[in-house]
Backbone of each chain as ProteinMPNN parsed JSONL, in Angstrom:
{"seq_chain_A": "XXXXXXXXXXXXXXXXXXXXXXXXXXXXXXXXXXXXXXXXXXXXXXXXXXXXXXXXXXXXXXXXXXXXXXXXXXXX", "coords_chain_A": {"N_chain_A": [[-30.483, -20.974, 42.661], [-30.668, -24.38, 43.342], [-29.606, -26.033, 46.304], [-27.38, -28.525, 46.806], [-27.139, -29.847, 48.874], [-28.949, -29.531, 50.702], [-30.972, -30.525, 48.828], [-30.334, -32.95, 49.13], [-30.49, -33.235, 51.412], [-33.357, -33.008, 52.118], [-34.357, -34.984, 50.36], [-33.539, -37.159, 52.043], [-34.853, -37.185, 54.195], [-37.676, -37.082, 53.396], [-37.459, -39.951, 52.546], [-37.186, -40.963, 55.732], [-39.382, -40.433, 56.516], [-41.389, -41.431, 54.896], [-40.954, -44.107, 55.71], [-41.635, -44.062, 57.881], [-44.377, -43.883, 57.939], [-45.868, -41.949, 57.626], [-47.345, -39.154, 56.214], [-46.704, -35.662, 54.958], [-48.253, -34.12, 56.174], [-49.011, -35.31, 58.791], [-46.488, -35.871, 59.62], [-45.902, -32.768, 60.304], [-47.966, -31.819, 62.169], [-47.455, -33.553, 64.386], [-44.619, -32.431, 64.357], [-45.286, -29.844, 65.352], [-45.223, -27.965, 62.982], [-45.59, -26.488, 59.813], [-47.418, -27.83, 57.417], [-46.75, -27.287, 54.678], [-44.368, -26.078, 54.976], [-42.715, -28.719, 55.997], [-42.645, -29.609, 53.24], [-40.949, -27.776, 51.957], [-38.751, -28.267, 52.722], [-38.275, -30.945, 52.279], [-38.038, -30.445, 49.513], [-35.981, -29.204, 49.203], [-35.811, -26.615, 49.401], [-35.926, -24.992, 51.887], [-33.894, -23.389, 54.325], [-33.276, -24.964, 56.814], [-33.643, -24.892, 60.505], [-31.841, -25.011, 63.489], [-33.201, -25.603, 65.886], [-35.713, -26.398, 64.707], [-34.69, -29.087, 63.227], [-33.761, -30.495, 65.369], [-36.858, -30.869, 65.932], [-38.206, -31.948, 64.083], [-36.636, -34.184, 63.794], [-37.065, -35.482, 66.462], [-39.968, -35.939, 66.29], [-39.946, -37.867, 64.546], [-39.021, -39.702, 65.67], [-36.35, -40.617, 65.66], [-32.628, -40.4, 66.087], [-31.297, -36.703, 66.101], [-28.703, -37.043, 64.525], [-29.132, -39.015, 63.02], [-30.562, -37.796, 60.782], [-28.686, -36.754, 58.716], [-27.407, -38.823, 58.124], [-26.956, -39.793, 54.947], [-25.507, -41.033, 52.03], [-26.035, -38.545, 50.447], [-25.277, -36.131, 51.452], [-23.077, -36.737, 52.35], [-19.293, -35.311, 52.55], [-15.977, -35.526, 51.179]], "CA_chain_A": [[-30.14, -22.348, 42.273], [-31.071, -25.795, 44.652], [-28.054, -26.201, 47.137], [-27.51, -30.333, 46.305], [-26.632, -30.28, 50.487], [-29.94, -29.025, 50.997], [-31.992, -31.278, 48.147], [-29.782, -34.607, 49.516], [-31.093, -33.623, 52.93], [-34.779, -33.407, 51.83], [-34.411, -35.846, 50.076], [-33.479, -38.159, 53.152], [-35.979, -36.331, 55.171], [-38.525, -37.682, 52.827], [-37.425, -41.755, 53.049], [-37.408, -41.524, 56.595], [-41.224, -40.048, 56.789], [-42.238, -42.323, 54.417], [-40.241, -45.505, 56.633], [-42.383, -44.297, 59.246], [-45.534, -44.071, 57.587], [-46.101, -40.524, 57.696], [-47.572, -38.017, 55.178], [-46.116, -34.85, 55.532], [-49.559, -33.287, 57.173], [-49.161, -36.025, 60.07], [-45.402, -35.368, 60.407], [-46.569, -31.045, 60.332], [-48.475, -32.042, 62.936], [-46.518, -34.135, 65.674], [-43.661, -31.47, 65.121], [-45.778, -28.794, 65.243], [-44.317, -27.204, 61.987], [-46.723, -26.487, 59.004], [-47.106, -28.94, 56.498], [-45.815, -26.802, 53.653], [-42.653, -26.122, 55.584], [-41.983, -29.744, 55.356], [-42.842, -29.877, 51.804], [-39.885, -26.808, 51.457], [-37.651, -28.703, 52.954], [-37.92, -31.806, 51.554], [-37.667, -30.061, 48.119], [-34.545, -28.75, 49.746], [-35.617, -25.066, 49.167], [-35.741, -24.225, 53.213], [-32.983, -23.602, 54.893], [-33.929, -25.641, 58.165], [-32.548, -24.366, 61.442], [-31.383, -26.361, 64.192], [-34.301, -26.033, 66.68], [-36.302, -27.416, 64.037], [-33.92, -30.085, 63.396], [-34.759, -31.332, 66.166], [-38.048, -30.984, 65.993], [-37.951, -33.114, 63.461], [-36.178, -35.53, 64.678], [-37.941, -35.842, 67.602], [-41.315, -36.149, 65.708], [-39.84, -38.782, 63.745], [-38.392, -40.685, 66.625], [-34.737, -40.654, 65.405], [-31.765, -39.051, 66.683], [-30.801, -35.765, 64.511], [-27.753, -37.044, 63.336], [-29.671, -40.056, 61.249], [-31.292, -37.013, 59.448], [-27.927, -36.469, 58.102], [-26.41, -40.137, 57.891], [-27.071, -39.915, 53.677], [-24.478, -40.543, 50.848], [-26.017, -37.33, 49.129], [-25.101, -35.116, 52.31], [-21.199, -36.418, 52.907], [-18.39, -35.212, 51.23], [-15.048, -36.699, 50.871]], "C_chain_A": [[-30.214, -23.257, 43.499], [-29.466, -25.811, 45.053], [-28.467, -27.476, 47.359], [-27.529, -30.355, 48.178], [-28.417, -30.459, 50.9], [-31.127, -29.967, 50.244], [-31.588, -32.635, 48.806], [-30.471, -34.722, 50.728], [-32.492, -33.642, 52.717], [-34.849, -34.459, 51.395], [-34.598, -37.812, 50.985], [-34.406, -38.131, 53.982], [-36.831, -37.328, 54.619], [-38.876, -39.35, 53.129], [-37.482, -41.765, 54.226], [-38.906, -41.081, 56.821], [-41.654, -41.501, 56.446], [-41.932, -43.745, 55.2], [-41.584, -45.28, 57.686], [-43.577, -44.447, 59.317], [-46.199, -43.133, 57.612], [-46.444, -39.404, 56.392], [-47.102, -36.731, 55.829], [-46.719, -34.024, 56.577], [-49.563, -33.906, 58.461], [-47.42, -35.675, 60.558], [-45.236, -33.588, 60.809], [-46.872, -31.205, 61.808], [-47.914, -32.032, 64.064], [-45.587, -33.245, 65.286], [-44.261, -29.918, 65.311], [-45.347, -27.5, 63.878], [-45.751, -27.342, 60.765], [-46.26, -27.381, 57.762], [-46.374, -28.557, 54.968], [-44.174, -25.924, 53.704], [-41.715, -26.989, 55.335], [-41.764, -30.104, 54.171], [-41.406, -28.876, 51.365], [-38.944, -27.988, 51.407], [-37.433, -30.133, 52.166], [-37.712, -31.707, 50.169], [-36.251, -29.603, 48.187], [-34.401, -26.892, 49.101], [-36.035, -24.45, 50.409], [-35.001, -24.592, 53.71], [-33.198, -23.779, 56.628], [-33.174, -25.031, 59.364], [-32.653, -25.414, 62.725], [-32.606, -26.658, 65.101], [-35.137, -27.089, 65.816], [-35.919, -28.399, 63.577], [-34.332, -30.982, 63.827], [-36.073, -31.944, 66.861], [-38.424, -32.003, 65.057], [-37.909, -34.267, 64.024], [-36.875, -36.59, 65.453], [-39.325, -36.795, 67.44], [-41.245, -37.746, 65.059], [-39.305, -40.164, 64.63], [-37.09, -41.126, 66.09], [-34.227, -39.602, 65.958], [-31.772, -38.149, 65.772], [-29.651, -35.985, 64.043], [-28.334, -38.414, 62.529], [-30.564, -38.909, 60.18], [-30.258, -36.468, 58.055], [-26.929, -37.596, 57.905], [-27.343, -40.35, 55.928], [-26.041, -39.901, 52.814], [-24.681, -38.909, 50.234], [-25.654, -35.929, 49.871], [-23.639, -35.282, 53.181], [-20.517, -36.109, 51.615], [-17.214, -36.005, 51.964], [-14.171, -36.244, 52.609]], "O_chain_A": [[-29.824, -22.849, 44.594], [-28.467, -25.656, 44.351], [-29.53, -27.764, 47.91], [-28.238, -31.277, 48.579], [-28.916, -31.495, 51.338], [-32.151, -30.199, 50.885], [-32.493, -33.439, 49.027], [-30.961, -35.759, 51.176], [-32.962, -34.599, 53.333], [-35.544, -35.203, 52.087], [-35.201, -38.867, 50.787], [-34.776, -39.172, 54.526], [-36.86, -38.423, 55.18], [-39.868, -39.888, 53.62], [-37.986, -42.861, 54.467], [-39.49, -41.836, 57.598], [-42.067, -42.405, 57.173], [-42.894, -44.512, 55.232], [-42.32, -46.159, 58.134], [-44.128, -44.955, 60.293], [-47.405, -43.376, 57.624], [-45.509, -38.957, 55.728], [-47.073, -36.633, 57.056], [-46.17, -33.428, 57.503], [-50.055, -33.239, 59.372], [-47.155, -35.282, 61.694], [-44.388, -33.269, 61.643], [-46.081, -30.753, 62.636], [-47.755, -31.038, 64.773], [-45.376, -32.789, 66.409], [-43.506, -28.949, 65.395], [-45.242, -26.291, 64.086], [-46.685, -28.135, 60.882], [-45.136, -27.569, 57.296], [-45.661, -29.306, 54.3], [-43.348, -25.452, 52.923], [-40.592, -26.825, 54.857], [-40.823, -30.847, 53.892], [-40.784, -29.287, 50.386], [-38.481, -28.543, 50.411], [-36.419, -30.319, 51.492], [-37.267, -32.672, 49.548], [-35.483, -29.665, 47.227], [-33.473, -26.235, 48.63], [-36.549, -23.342, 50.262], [-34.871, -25.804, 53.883], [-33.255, -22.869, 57.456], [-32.02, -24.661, 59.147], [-33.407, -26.381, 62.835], [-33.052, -27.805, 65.133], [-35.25, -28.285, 66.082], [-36.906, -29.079, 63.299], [-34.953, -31.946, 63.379], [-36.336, -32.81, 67.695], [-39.038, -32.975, 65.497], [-38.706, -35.055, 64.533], [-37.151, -37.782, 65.32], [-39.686, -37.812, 68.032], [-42.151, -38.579, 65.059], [-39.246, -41.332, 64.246], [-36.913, -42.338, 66.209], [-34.679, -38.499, 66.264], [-32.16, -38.451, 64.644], [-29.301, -35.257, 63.114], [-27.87, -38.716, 61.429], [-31.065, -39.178, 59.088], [-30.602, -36.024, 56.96], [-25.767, -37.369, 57.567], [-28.322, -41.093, 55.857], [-25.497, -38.806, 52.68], [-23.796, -38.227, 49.718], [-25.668, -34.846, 49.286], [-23.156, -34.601, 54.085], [-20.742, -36.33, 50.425], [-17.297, -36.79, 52.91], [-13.212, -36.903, 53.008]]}, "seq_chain_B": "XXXXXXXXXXXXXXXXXXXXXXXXXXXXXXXXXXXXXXXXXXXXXXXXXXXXXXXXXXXXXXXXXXXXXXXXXXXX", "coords_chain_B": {"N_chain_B": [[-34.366, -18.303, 77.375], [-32.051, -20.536, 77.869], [-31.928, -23.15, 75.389], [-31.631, -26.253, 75.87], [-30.931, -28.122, 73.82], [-29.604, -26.639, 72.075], [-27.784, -25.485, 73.427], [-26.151, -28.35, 74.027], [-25.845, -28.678, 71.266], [-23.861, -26.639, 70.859], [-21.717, -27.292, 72.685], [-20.569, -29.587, 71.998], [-19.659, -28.822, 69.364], [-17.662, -27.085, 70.018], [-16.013, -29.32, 71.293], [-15.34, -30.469, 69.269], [-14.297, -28.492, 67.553], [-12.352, -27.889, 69.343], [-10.582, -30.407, 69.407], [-9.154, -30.825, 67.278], [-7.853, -28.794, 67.216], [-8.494, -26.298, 66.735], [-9.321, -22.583, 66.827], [-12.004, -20.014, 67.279], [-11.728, -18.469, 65.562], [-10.285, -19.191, 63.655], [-11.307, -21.365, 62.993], [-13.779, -19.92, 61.761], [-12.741, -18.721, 59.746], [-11.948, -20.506, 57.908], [-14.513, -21.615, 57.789], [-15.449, -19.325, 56.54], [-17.26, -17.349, 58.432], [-17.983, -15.555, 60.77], [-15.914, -15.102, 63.128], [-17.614, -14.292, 65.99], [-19.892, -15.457, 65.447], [-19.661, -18.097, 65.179], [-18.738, -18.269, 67.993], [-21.04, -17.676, 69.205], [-23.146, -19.993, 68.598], [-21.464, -22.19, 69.536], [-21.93, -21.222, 72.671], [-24.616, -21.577, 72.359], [-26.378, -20.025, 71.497], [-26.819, -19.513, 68.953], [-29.159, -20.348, 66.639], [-28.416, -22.001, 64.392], [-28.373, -22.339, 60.463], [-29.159, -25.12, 58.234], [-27.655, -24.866, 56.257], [-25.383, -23.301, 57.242], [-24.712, -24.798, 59.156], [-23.682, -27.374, 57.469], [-21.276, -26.536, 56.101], [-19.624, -25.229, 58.314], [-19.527, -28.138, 59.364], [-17.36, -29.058, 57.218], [-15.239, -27.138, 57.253], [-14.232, -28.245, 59.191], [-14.166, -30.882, 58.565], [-15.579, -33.403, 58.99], [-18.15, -35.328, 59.058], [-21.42, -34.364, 58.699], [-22.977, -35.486, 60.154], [-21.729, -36.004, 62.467], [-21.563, -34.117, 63.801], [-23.61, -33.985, 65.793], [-23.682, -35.956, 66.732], [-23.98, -36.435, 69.982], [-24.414, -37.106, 73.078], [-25.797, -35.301, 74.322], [-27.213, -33.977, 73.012], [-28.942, -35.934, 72.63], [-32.258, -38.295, 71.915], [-34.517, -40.188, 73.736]], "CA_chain_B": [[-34.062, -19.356, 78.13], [-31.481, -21.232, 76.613], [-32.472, -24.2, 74.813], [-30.547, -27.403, 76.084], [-30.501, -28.794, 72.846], [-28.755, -25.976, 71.249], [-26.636, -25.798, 74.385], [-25.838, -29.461, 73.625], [-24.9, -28.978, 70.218], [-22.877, -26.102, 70.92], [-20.682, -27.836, 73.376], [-20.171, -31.06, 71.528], [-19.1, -28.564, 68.274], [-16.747, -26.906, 71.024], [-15.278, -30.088, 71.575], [-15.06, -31.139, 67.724], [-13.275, -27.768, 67.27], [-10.833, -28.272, 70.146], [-10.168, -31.339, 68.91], [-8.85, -30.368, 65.41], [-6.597, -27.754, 67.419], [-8.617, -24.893, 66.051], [-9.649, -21.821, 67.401], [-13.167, -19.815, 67.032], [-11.235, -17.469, 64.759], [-9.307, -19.884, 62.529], [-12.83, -21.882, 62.568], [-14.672, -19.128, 61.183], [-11.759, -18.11, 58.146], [-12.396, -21.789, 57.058], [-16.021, -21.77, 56.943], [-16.591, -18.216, 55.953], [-18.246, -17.582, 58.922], [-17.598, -14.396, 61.508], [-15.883, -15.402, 64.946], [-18.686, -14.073, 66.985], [-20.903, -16.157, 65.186], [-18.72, -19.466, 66.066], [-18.772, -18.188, 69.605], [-23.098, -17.853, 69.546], [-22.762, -21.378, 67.997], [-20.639, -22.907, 70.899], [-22.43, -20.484, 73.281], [-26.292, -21.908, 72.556], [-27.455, -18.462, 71.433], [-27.546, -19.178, 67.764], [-29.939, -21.222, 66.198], [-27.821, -22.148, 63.424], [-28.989, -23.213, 59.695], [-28.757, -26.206, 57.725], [-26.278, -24.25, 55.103], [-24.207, -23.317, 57.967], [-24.092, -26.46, 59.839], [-22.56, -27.689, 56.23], [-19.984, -25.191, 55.81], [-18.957, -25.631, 59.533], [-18.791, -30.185, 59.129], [-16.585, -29.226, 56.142], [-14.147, -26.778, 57.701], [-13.815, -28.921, 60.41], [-13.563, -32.408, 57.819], [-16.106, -34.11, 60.124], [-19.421, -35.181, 58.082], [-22.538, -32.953, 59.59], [-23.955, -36.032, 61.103], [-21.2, -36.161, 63.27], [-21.985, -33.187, 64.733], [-24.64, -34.276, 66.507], [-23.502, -37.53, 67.878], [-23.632, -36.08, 71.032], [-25.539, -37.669, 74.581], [-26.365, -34.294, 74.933], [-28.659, -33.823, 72.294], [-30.161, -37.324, 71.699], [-33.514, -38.427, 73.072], [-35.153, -41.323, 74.089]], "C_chain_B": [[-33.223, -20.093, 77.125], [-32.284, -23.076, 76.434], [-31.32, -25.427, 74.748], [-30.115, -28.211, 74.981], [-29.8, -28.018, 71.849], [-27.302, -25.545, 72.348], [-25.579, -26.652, 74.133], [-24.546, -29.116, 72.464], [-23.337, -28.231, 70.162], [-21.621, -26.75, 71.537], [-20.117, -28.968, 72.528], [-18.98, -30.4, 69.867], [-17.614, -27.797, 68.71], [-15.443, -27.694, 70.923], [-14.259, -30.846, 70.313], [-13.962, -29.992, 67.391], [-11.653, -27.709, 67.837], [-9.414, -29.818, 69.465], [-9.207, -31.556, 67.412], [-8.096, -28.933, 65.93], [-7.248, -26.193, 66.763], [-9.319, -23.265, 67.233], [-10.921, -20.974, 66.639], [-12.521, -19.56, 65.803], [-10.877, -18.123, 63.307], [-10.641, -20.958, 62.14], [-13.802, -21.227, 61.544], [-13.893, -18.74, 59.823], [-12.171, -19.092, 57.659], [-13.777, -22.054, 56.421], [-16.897, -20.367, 56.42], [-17.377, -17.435, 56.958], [-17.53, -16.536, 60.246], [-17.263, -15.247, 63.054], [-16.718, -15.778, 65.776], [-19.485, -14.825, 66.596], [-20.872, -18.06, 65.314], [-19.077, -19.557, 67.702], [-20.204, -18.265, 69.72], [-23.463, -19.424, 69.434], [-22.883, -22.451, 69.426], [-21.806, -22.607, 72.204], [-23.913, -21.059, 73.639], [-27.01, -20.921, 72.067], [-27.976, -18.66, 70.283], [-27.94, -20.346, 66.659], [-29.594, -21.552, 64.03], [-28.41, -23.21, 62.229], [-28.001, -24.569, 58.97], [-27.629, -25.699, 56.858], [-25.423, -24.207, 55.96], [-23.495, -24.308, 58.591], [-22.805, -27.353, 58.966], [-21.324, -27.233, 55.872], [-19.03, -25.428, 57.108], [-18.454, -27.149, 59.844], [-17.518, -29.833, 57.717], [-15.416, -28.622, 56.489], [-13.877, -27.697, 58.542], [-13.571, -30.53, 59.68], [-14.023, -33.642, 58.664], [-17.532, -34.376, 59.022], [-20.525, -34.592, 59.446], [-23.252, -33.982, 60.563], [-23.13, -36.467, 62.499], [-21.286, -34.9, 64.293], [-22.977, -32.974, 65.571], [-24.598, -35.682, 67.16], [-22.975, -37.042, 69.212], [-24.589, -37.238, 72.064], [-26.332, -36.343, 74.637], [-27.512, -33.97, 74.408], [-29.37, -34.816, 71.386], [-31.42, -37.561, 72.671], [-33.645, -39.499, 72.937], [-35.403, -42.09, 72.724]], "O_chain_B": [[-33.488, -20.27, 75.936], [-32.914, -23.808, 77.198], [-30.425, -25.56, 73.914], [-29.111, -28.919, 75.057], [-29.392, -28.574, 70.829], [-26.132, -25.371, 72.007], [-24.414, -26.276, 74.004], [-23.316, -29.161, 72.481], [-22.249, -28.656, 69.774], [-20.56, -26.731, 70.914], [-18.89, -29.055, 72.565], [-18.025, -31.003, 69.377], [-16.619, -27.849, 67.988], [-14.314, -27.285, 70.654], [-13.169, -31.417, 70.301], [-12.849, -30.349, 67.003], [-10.529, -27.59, 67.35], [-8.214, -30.003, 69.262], [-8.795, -32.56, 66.831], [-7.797, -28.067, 65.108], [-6.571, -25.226, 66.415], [-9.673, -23.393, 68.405], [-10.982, -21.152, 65.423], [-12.699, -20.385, 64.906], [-11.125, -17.681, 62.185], [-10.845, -21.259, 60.964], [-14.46, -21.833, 60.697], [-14.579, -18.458, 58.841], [-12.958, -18.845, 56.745], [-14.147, -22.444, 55.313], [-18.07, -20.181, 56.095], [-18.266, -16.756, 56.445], [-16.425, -16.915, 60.635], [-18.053, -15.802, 63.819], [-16.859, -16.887, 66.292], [-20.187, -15.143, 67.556], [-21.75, -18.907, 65.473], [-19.502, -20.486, 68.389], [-20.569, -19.126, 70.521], [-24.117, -19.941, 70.341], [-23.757, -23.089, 70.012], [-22.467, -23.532, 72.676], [-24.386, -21.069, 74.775], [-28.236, -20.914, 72.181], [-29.138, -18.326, 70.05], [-27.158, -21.046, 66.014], [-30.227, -21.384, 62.988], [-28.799, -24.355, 62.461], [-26.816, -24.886, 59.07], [-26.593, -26.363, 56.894], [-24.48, -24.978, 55.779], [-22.306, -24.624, 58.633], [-21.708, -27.784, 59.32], [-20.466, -27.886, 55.277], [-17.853, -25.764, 56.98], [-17.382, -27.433, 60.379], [-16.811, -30.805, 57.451], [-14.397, -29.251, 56.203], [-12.672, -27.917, 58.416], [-12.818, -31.314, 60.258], [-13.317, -34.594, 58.999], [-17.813, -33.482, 58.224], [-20.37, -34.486, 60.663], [-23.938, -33.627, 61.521], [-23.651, -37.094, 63.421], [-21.034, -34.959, 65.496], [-23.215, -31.869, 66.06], [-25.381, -36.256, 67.917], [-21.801, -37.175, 69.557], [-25.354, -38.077, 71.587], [-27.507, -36.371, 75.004], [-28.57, -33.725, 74.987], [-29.955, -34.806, 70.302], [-31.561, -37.158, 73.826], [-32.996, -40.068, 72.059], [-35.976, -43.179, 72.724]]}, "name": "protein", "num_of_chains": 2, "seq": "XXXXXXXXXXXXXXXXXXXXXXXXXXXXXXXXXXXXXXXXXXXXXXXXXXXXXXXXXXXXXXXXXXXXXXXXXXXXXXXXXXXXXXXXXXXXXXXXXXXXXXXXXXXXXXXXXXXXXXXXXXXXXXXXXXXXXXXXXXXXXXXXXXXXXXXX"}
């Protein structure tokens, strides 16, 4: 079953690509990560680990905690 | 070689734990989550996932993106 933590964070993942203007094959790319990695994750069926985090991040030119500033990834 | 950005996080989650009076031990009953594997955490050794990260902002009553508002592991 989808872990909502995990779809909210793809989910966010996703709007900031697309903010940046990025298909997932060009953000693959600049983090060196394969493009159907990102596609997991933004479905929120890979459980991301922190290096890549910040690989992310990085790629995307945000810190790694805006990858997790989302209503669908706080709780109360 | 350790990896300064998991260095980083560790220390900053260190500090989040201290802060909240807890100890590895009493950290790890909350989130489920074995001592030693708190201490790798802190430590830099362990390249901790997105599920866990979650589990660990929740015992601790911190949202996950606060766990990364560090200096240590932001970039340019």
């Amino acid at each position: 079953m989808a872990n909502p933590l995990l779809v909210g964070f793809g989910l966010h993942l996703k709007k900031l690509r697309l903010e940046k203007g990025l298909s997932q094959e060009q953000l693959g790319l600049i983090a060196e990560l394969d493009r159907t990695y990102i596609s997991g994750i933004e479905r929120g069926v890979r459980n991301v680990s922190l290096t890549n985090i910040f690989r992310i991040a990085k790629a995307l030119d945000v810190q790694a905690s805006e990858l997790f500033q989302s209503e669908a990834i706080s709780h109360d």
